[in-house]
N, C-alpha and C positions, 0 to 999 in steps of 0.2 A: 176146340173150345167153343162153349153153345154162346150164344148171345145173352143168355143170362147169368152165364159164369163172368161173362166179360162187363156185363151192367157192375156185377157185384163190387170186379176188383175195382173199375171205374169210380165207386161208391166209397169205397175205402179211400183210395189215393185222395180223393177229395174230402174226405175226411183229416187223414193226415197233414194234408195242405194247409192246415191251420195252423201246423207247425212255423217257427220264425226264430232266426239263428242272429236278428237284431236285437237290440236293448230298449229296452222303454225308456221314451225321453224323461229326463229330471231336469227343471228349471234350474240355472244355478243359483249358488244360495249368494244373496246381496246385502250390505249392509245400508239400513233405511236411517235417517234421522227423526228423532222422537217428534220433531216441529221447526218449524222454520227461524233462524236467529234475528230477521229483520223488519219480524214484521209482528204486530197481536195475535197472541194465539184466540186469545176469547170467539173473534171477529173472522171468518171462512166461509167462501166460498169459492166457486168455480167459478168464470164466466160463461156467459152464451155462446150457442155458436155462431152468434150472429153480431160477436162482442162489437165490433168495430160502430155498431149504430148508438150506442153510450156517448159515442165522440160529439152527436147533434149535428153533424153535418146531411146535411143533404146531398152535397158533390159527391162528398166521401160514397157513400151510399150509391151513388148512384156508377162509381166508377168500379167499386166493388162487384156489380152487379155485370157490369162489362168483361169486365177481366174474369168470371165465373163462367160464361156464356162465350167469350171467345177466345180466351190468352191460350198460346199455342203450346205453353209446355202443359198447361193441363189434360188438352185434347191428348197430347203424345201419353202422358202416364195414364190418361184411360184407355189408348191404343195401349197400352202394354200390361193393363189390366186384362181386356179381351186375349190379346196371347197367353197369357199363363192361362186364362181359361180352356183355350183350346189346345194346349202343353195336357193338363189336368184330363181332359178326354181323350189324349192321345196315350196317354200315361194307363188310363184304367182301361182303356179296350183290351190292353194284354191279360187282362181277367178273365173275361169273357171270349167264347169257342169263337172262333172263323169260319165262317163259311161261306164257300163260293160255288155255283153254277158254271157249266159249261154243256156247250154242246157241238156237235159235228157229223160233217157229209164227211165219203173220203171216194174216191173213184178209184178204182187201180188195174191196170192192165198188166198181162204179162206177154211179152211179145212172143214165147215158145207154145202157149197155147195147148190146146188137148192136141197127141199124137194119134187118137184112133179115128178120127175125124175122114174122110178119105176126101180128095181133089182130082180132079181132072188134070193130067199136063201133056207136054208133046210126045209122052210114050202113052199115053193112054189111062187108067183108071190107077191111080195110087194112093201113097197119104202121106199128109205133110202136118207139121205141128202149126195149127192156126192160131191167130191169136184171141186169148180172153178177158175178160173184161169182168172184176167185183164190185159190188157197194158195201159201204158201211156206214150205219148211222149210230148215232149214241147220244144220250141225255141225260146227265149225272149231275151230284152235288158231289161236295167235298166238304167232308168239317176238320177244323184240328184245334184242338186244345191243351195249351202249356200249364200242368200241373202247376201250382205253385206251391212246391211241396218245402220249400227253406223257408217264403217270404219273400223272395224279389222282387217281385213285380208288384205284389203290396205298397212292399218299402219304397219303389219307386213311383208309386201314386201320391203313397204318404207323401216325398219330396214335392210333385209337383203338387198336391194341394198348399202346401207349405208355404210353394214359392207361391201361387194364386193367393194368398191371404196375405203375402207380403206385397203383392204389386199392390193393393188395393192400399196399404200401410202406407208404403209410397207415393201412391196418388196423395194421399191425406197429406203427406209431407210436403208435395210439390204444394199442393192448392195452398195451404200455410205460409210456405214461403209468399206465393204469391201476394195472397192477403196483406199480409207485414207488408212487402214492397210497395205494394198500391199506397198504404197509410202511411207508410215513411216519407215516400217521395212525395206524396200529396203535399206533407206537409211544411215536406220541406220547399215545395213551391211556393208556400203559402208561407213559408219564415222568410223565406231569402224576398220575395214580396213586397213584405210589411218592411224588412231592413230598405228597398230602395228607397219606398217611399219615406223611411225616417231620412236615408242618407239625401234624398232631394230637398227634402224640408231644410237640413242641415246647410245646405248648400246654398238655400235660400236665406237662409240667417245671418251667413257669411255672409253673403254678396251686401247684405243691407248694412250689417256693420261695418264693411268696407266702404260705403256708399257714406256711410257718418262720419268715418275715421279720413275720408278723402276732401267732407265737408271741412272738417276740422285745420286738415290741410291748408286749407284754402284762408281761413282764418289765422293762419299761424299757430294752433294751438298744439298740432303736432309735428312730427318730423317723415322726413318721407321713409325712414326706415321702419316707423309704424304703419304706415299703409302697405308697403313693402311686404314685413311680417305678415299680413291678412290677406296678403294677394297672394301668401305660400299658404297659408289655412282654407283659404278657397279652393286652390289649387290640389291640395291635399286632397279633400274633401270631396271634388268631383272625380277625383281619380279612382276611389271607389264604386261610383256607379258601373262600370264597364265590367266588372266579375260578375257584380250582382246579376247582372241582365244575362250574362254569358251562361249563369250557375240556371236562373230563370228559364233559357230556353231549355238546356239538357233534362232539367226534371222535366221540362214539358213532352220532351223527346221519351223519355223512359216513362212516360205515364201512357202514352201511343206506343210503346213493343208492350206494355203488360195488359192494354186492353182490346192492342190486335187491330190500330190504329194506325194512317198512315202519317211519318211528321211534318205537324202545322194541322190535324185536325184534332186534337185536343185544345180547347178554346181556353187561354190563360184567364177564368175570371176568378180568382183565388177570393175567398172570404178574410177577414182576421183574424189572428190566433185568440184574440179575445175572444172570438166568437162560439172558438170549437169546446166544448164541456170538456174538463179533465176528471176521466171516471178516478174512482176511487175503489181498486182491487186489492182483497186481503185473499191469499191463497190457500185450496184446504189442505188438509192432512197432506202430508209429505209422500206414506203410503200409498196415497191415490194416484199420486203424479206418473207412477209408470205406466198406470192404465188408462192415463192420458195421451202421453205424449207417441205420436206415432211411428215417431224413428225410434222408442224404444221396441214398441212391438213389431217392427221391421227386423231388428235384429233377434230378436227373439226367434222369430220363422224363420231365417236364414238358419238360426241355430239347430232348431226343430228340422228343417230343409235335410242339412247337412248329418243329423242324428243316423236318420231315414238312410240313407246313403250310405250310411256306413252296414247299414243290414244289409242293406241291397250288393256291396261289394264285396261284402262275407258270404249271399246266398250263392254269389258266382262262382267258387268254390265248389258246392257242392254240385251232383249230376243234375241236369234237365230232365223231366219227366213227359213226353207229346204223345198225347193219346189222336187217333185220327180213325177215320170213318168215311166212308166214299160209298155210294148208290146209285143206282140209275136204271136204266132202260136202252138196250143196243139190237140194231139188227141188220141184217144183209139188206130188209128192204124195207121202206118209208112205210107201206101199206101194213106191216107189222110190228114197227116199232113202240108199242102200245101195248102189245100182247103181252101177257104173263110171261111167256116164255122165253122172253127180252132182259127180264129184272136181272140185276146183281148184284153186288154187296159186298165189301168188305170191314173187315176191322185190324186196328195195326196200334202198337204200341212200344215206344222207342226210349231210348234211356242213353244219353250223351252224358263223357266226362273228359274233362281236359286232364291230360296227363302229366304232359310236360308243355309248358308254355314261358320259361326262361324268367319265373318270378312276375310276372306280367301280373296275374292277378293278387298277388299277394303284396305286390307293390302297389297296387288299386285299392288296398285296404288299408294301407299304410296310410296311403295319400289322403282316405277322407275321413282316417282318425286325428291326422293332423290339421286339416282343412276345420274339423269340429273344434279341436284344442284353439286354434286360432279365433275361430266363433266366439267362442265360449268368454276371451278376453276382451274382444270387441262388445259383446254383451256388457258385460260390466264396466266396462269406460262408459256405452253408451248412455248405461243406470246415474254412474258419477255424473259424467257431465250434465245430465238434465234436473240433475239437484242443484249441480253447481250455475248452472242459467240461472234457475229461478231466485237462487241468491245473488245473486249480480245484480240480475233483474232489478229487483226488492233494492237492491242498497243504491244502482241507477235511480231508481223513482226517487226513495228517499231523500237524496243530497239534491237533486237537479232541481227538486221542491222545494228544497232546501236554497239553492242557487237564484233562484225565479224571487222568493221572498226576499231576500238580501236585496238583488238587483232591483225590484220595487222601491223600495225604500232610498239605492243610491237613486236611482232619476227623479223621486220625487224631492229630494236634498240637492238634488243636483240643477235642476228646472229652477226650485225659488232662487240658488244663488245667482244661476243666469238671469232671471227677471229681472233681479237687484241689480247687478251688475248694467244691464243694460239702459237700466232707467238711469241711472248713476252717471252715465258715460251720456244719453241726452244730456244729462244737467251741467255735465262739464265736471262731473265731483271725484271722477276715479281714473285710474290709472290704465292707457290702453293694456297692459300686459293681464290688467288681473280680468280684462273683459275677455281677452284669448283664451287664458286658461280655462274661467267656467262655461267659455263655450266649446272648449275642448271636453271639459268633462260630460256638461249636457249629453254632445254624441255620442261620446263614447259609451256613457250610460243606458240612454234609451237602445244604441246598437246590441249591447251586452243582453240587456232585460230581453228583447225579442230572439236571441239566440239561444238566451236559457229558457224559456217560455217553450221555445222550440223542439228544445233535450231534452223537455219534458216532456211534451205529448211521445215525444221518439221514444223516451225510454219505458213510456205506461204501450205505448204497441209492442215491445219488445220483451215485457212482462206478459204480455197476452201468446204470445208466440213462445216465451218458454213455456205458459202452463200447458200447453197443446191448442191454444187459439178454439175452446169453448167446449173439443170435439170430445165426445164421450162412447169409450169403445166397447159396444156392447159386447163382443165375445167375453172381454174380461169380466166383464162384469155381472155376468152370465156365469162364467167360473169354468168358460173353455177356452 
């Protein structure tokens, strides 16, 4: 066959090659909600992706920006960004021909030698087989190229591009988490904080109406089971500090593993929750949220991943198509290995089928039509749940809002009856029990208010984190 018969057929198979024994992926079909139940529809948007600076802290901001630049499971999911990258190149070189170079000396002796040769021995002039000596030298390439005459090794790019658009999903998930964690724990150093200082103030209140109730004492106007009583309300009351400060250091602790800190170098100087702005997020179209959030488009490429795969385990079925090609240049001696008369050439084309392999492959197609059905459910849970976050989300904000306004209102009903009370109890006009109780409720009040204050900011970050935390996924929205 001439070299251009062989380009031809080479032309064809490559033509054919276009051929693919997979299915084109379809999205599955999802059920979306018309709008959200919790919240104004009139009023949508998205957040930033830089939402967390709405909050007006500066700390916040500035540990955000640590944890971006150092926290170690981010660095890991951009390390495993670069792998699927280099999976994705290792994936499509089987597209593309092979070719390698080689070259070689060879020296070869044969100890029998030419027999006409003649020698000298102790009878006089004869012959004996002397020994000879060849070279050989040679410089070739080699090419081989695997037809992809079903689609395999497409499908198998396909998969790993798949899985490279999914690590890249999952970096965005990891970083998110992070994000949340940083604004949770912040602030929740900054709740539990504000609670010491209410609880030492508290403690402080005690001690001095025990300090009156002792005066009283002394005067005869009480009994020592009243002072008694406020030495178990002091006692009470300081027993609380020791969680607080315990809960104080651990968030300090977890603000140093997410910013990549060693513990005791994150500097406890917490601001007030007064301080921190509580954004106000209406979320948009319902629609939009999958092309937000990035564990759903993580699952989605796994799905697409696994599609791919399932072509690639149907093209193993059919035969392998290797076209190959080898050339060079060989000769007895170095000083002509150059010469025309050196050149060689071949062409070879080979065609493998498995015949009997005990179900093996056919079992390999089972496995990632099942491997996809499984996909396929996980997609859709993933779609629900991320509807269902942001409804939680929304009814979180709303009620904790709701909680935070209430408890206002008890401390400040709660504060004038303690004043009353206390002034009452100077004048000698009221009864020690009822000065207990409203400095039981004071605390209790003010404790409350800075917990719910607290559930708020937590659950407006936790609302930012179900929308997808600001991030907006151009493929989709691009409409690949």
């Amino acid at each position: 066959m001439t070299f251009a018969k062989i380009a031809i057929s080479a032309a064809a198979f490559a033509l054919l090659a276009a051929c693919s024994v997979g299915d084109d992926y379809l999205k599955p079909a999802t059920a979306t909600p018309a709008g959200w139940r919790n919240t104004v529809a009139a009023a949508q948007e998205w957040p930033s992706a830089d939402w967390w600076r709405r909050f007006g802290s500066p700390r916040l901001d500035q540990m955000m920006a640590d944890a971006e630049t150092a926290n170690f499971d981010i660095a890991a999911a951009i390390a495993r960004v670069r792998q699927a990258d280099a999976q994705l190149r290792i994936a499509g070189a089987a597209l593309l021909p092979s070719l390698g170079a080689s070259g070689g000396a060879t020296r070869s002796v044969s100890p029998w030698g030419d027999s006409t040769k003649a020698s000298w021995g102790p009878g006089g002039m004869g012959t004996a087989n002397a020994a000879s000596f060849s070279n050989s030298f040679n410089l070739g390439l080699a090419a081989s190229y695997e037809l992809d005459f079903w689609g395999k090794n497409r499908s198998i790019q396909a998969a790993a591009s798949a899985s490279a658009i999914q690590s890249r999903y999952d970096a965005r998930t990891t970083q998110l988490s992070i994000q949340a964690g940083v604004a949770t724990t912040y602030f929740d150093l900054v709740g539990q904080s504000e609670r010491l200082v209410v609880a030492r103030e508290t403690v402080a209140n005690s001690e001095r109406v025990l300090a009156a109730i002792q005066d009283r004492l002394q005067a005869g106007t009480v009994t020592a089971l009243d002072v008694a009583q406020q030495e178990s309300v002091v006692a009470a009351q300081r027993a609380t500090i020791p969680p607080l400060e315990q809960q104080i250091g651990q968030d300090a602790n977890a603000l140093a593993i997410l910013t990549a800190k060693l513990p005791g170098e994150v500097a406890v100087q917490p601001e007030r929750l007064a301080d921190i702005a509580l954004p106000v997020i209406l979320p948009g179209l319902p629609s939009a949220l999958l092309a937000r959030r990035p564990d759903v488009n993580s699952a989605e490429q796994q799905l697409i991943a696994a599609n791919a795969n399932i072509g690639a385990a149907r093209a193993a079925l059919y035969p392998d198509v290797t076209l190959t090609a080898s050339g060079g240049v060989q000769s007895i001696a170095l000083a002509t290995l150059m010469q025309p008369t050196g050149l060689f050439a071949a062409l070879g084309a080979s065609v493998t089928q498995v015949i009997f392999d005990n179900g093996r492959l056919e079992g390999q197609v089972e496995f990632t039509r099942a491997r996809s059905d499984e996909l396929v459910s996980d997609y859709r849970k993933a779609v629900i749940a991320a509807f269902s976050d942001v409804e939680n989300a929304l009814i979180v904000v709303q009620k904790t809002s709701e909680l935070e306004a209430a408890q206002r209102v008890n401390v400040a009903t709660s504060h004038n009856a303690f004043e009353i009370a206390e002034a009452q109890l100077a004048a000698g006009t009221v009864d020690i029990t009822t000065v207990l109780n409203t400095q039981r409720a004071l605390f209790s009040a003010q404790d409350q208010l800075t917990q719910a204050r607290l559930l708020h900011l937590q659950s407006v970050v936790g609302l930012y984190k179900a929308m997808g935390g600001g991030w907006d996924n151009p493929v989709a929205n691009a409409g690949g």
